[in-house]
C-alpha angles and dihedrals in degrees: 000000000000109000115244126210130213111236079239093064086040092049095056091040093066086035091244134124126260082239087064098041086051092047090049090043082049088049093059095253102123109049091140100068113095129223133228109228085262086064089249113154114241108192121193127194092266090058085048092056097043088045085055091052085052090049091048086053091048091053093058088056095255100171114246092254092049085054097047095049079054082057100048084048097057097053088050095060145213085349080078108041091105096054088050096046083044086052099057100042083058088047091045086048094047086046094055095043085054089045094054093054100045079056093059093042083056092056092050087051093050089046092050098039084056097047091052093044099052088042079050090054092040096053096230132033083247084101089075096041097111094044099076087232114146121226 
């Protein structure tokens, strides 16, 4: 027998709430996962780690109707496996822009965390003065 999940056990798998799993499941995101006859949600492994693919998306900042066209192109099949392979090398490009940038916003942060612990040592931002930082 293949084992079934709540969306309560789902839910605290992916770390999300059922609220988000039922949004998702509203926004047409989950068409995979099947229904008893009561309506109530049965979710198998295969659900969780395509579910986890959704979540990754998510993460990136994929807008909820990008994600759902990934989804329409999986259930049409192998017609679609260039727009999906197409799909993630956008997503990998848009990643490592943000990545780039969240780089830069780091290096702002450790300047600026050295600059207010050596004022802090120092007792006053006099210390940098003379160094044409802003504070």
């Amino acid at each position: 027998m293949l084992t079934t999940y709540s969306i309560s056990e789902v839910a605290k798998e992916l770390n999300l709430t059922v609220y988000t799993l039922r949004y998702y499941d509203k926004e047409g995101l989950m068409p995979f996962v099947e229904r008893t006859p009561s309506g109530t949600r049965l979710f198998k492994e295969s659900d969780i780690s395509f579910l986890k693919v959704i979540q990754c998306l998510k993460s990136t900042g994929m807008p909820i109707k990008d994600i759902k066209n990934f989804i329409e192109w999986c259930s049409v099949g192998d017609s679609t496996l260039q727009q999906r392979y197409d799909m993630f090398l956008e997503r990998k490009a848009t990643v490592e822009a943000q990545m780039e940038e969240l780089k830069r916003a780091m290096e702002v942060i450790e300047h600026k965390s050295l600059y207010y612990k050596t004022a802090i040592e120092a007792g006053t931002e006099e210390i940098h003065k003379n160094n044409k930082v802003w504070s």
